[in-house]
Structures are given as structure tokens and as C-alpha cells.
C-alpha positions in Angstrom: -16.6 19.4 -6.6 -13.3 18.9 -7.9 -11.9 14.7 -8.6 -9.2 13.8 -7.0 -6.7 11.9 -8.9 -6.2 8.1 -7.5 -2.1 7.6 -9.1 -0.5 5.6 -6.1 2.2 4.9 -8.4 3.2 8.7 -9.0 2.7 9.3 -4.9 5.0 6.0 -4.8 7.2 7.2 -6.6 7.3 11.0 -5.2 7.9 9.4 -1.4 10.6 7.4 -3.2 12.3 10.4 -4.1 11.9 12.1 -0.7 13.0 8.7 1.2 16.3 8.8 -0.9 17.8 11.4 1.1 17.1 10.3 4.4 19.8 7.8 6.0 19.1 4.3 5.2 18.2 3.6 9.5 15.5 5.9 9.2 13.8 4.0 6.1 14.0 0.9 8.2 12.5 2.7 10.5 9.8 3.4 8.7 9.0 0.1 7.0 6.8 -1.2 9.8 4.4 1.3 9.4 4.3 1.3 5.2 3.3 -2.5 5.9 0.7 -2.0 8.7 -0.2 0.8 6.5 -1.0 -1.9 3.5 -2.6 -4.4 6.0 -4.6 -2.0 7.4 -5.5 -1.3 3.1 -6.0 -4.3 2.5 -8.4 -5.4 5.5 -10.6 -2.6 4.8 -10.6 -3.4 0.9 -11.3 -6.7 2.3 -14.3 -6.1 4.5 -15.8 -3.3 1.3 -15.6 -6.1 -1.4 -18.2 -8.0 -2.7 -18.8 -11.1 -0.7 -20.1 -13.7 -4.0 -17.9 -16.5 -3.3 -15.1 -15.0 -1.7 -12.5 -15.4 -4.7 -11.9 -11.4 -4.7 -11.6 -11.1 -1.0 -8.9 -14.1 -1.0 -6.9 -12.3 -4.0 -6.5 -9.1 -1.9 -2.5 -9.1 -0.7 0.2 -7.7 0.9 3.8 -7.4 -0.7 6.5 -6.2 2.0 9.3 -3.7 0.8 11.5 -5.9 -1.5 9.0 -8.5 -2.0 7.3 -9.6 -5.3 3.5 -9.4 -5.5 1.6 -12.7 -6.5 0.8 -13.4 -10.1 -2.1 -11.5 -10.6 -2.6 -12.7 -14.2 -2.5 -15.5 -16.4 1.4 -16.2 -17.2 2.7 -13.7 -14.6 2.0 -10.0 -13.6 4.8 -9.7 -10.9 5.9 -6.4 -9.5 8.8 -6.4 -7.1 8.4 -3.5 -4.4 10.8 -1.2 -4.1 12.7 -1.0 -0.2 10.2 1.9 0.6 6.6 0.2 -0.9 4.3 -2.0 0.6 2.0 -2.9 -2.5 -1.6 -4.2 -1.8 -2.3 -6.0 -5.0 -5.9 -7.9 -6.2 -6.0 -10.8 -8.1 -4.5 -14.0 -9.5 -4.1 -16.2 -12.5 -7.2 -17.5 -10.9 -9.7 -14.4 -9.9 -8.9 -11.3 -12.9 -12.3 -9.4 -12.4 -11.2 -6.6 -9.0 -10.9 -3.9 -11.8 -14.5 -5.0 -13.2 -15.8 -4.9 -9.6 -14.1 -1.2 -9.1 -15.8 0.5 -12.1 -18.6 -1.5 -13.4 -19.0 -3.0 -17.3 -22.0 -2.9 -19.2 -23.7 -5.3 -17.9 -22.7 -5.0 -14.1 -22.7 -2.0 -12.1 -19.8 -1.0 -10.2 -18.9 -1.8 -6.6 -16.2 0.3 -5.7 -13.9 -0.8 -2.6 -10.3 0.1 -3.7 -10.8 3.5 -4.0 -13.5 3.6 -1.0 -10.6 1.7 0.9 -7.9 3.9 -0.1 -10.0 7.0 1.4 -11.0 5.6 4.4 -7.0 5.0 5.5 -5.4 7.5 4.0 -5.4 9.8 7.3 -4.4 6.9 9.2 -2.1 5.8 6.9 -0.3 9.5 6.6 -0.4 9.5 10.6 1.5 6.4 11.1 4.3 7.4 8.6 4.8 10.9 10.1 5.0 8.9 13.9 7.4 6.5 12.3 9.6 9.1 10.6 9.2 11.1 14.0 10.7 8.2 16.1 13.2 7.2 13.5 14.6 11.2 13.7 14.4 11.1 17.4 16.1 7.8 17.7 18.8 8.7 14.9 19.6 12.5 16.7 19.6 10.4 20.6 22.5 7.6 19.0 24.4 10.2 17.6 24.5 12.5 20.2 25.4 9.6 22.7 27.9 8.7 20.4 29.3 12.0 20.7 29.9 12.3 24.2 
């Protein structure tokens, strides 16, 4: 069986590409769904990560388009999302062990729920953007033509 590669940041990037040619009133358009899309992400990673005492599952956030992300580390870590991202982030100055959870150590064996997470929505996820970039192009083509008339 062949592995998949997991590089949100390269898919990021492509639909940031895509989303610059298309008029800035469908991107807003879309922007509800990127950030259900990440809540839907991050409730799922919620629910598949380890329950010990509930530090992970608290770290697990949302950054809307344009937002910064929390410190996830000690003296900063801050990513500001671009107007087409919805990041779900894990982590703080506080809680600096989701990577160790993902993929094991040594001494601990690993309890994926990022990736896990990521699989489970990704149809979903995909879905909702095609609905929202359906709309936006319906809505977009029915103003222009009325303001044709």
C-alpha cells in the first residue's frame, strides 16, 4: 500500500494559489466553510486525543482567516493565517507534547489523532468547500446578471 503524504502546508499553499484568481466575494464566500471545516478538525482531534488530564484536548484550537494562532511554545510560536486558512493548531507555552502523542518516543507508544482526525474529515471537509465555492459562483453570476438588466 502506498503512504500518503500529510503536508497541509503545501495543500495550503496550492489552494492559496488557486483562490488568488477567483474575485475576492467568492473567497468570503468561502471562509465559513474553511472554519467549520477546522472546527469540525479540531472536534474530532479533540474527541481521538488522549484523555490524561485533559491539557492536550484544551490546546487543540481554531485560528480564523487572518487570525494569529496561540503561542504554542515557550517564548512564542505564532502563525498568522493567511485570508484563505483556517489553522487548527495543538499546544501552548504550557502543554508542548501533541507531536509526542502523534508519533510515539522511545519510551511511549504513539497515539495518533491528528492524522486519524485529518482522514476522517477530509471528505467532508472537501464537500463543504466545493458547496461553498458552488453558492459563491451562483450568487456572483445571479448579481451580475441582475445588474445587467
Amino acid at each position: 500500500m502506498a503512504s500518503q503524504s500529510f503536508d497541509l502546508a503545501a495543500q495550503s499553499r496550492a489552494l492559496a494559489k488557486r483562490l488568488e484568481a477567483i474575485p475576492a466575494e467568492i473567497v468570503a464566500h468561502v471562509r465559513p466553510a474553511l472554519v467549520q471545516g477546522a472546527e469540525d478538525l479540531a472536534a474530532t482531534m479533540r474527541a481521538l486525543a488522549p484523555q490524561d488530564e485533559g491539557d492536550l484536548i484544551a490546546s487543540i484550537a481554531v485560528t480564523p482567516p487572518g487570525g494569529t494562532t496561540p503561542p504554542y511554545a515557550a517564548g512564542g510560536g505564532k502563525r498568522t493565517a493567511a485570508e484563505n486558512q483556517a489553522l487548527v493548531t495543538v499546544g501552548n507555552p504550557d502543554m508542548r507534547h501533541g507531536h509526542l502523542q502523534e508519533f510515539g518516543t522511545v519510551n511511549h507508544e504513539a497515539q495518533p489523532f491528528m492524522r486519524p482526525a485529518e482522514r476522517l474529515t477530509r471528505a467532508k471537509f472537501k464537500a463543504r468547500i466545493g458547496r461553498a465555492v458552488g453558492a459563491a459562483i451562483r450568487a456572483a453570476a445571479k448579481n451580475g446578471s441582475a445588474s445587467d438588466a
